[in-house]
N, C-alpha and C positions, 0 to 999 in steps of 0.2 A: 872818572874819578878825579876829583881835584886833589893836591897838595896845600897846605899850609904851614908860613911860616913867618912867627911874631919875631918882633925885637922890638929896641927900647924900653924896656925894663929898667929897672935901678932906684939906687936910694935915693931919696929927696926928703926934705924938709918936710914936715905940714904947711899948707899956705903954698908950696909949691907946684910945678905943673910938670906933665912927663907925656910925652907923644908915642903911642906905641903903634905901630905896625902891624900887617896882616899882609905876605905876598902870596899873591893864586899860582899857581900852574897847576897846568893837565887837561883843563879844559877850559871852556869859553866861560872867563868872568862872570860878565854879567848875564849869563844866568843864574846867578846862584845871588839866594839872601844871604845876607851875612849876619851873624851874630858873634856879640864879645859876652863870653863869662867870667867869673874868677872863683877863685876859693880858696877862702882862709885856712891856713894851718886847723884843723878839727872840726870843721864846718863844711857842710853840702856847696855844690857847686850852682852859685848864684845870677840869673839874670842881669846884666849891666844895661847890654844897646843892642839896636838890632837895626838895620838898613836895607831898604827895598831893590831890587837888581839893577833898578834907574838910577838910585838914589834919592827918590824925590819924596819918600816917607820913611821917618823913624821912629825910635820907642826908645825910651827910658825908665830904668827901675827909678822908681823917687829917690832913691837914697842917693845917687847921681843926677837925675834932672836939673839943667843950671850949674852943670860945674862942669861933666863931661859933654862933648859933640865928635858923633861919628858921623865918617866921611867915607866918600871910597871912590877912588879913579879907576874906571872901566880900561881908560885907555893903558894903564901902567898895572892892570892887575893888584890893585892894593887896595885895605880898605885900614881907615886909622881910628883911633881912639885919642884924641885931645882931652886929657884932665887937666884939672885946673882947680885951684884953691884944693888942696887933696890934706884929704884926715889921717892920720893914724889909722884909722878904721878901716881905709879903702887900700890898705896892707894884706896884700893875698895873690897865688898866679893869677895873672888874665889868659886866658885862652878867647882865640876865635875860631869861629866854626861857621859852615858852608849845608846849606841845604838847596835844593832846585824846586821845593813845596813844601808852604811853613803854613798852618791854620791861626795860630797864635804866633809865635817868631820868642815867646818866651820858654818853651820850655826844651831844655837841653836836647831831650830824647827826639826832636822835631830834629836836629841836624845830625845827620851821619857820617859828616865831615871835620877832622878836628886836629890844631896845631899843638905843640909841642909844649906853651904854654910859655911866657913869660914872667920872671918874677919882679915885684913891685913894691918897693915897701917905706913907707911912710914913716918918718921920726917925730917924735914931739918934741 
């Protein structure tokens, strides 16, 4: 079983950028896919990014392709989420989560692994 746990959260401008965090423990890194979701105050929990156990493949919801890029250091146990030019819209916790086998890497119920979530929120 791994652990997870986000930070860098907080408020920012729109046009602004915020790097959030993801640290593993409990078992070996890279094994595991990572993915980032979030979810707005009254809305379902949304696909953001997702990163291969190497890192050398990723995915992007549109609504972020081109603004955010996930990353992840095997050797430091971390995987981050860089936004950048960030909406109002993109106002919601992120959470990341951990699977060791994803078919898609978009859908929540694919990761049985899952942090505490950070919160993020976007001023206009």
């Amino acid at each position: 079983q791994v652990q997870l746990v986000e930070s860098g959260g907080g408020l920012v401008q729109a046009g602004g950028s915020l790097r959030l965090s993801c640290a593993a423990s409990g078992r070996t890194f890279s094994n595991y896919f990572m993915g980032w979701f979030r979810q707005a105050p009254g809305k379902g929990r949304e696909f953001v990014a997702a990163i291969s156990r190497s890192g050398a493949t990723t995915d992007y919801a549109d609504s972020v392709k081109g603004r955010f890029t996930v990353s992840r250091d095997n050797a430091k146990n971390t995987v981050y989420l860089q936004m950048n030019s960030l909406k109002p819209e993109d106002t919601a916790v992120y959470y990341c989560a951990a699977a060791t086998a994803v078919v898609v890497g978009r859908r929540s119920y694919e990761y049985p692994y899952w942090g505490q979530g950070t919160q993020v929120t976007v001023s206009s």
